[in-house]
N, C-alpha and C positions, 0 to 999 in steps of 0.2 A: 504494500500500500504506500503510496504518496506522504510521505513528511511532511510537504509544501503546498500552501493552494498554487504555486506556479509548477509544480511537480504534478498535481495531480490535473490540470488544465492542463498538460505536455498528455501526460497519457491518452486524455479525452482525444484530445486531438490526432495519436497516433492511433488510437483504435479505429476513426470513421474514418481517416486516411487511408489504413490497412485496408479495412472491407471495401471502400472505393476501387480503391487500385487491383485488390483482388477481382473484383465483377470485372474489370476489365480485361488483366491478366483471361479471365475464365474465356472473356469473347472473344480475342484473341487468338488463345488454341484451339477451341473450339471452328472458328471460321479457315484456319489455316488447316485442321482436319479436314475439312468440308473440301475445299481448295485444290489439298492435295491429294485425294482421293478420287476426287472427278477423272475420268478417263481424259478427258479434255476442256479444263478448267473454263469459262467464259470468260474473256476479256474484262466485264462489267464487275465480274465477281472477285478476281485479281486486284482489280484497281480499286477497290471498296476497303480489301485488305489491307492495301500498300498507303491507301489513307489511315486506315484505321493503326497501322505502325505509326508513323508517322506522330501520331497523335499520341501516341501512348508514348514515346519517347520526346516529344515537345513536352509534354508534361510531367516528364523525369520518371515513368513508370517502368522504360525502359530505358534500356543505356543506349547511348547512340550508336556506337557499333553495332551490337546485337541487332537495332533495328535495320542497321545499314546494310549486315550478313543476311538477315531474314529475308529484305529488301530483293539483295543480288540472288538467290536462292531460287526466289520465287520469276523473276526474270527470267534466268536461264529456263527455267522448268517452262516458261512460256516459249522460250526459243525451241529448244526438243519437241516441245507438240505441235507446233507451227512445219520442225521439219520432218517429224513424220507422217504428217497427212500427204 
């Protein structure tokens, strides 16, 4: 427990941070499951993701490499199904 009322207002604030960032996190895997499981991803649905990074690493949920790997990942994966059609 909190010693401080600026200690236990630090907690408050990392708990609804956590569960924030967690539901995010959640949509995240969730949509890159989805993504990358498609036989042949839709352009519309890729770039829904590639925002949805994007966002989640402007707002420090994810680290900007990580988003930038995820990023390049998912590109290529669009180039390979692009060349084998």
């Amino acid at each position: 427990m909190a010693n401080t009322k600026s200690a236990a207002k630090r907690a408050r604030q990392t708990a609804r941070r956590s569960l924030r960032n967690r539901s995010v996190l959640t949509r995240l895997r969730s949509m890159q499951k989805r993504t990358r499981s498609a036989a042949a991803p839709e352009t519309k649905e890729v770039r829904s993701l590639i925002s949805a990074i994007d966002k989640a690493a402007k707002r420090g949920i994810l680290h900007r490499n990580t988003a930038r790997r995820r990023k390049s990942r998912l590109n290529r994966m669009m180039l390979d199904a692009g060349k084998k059609k």
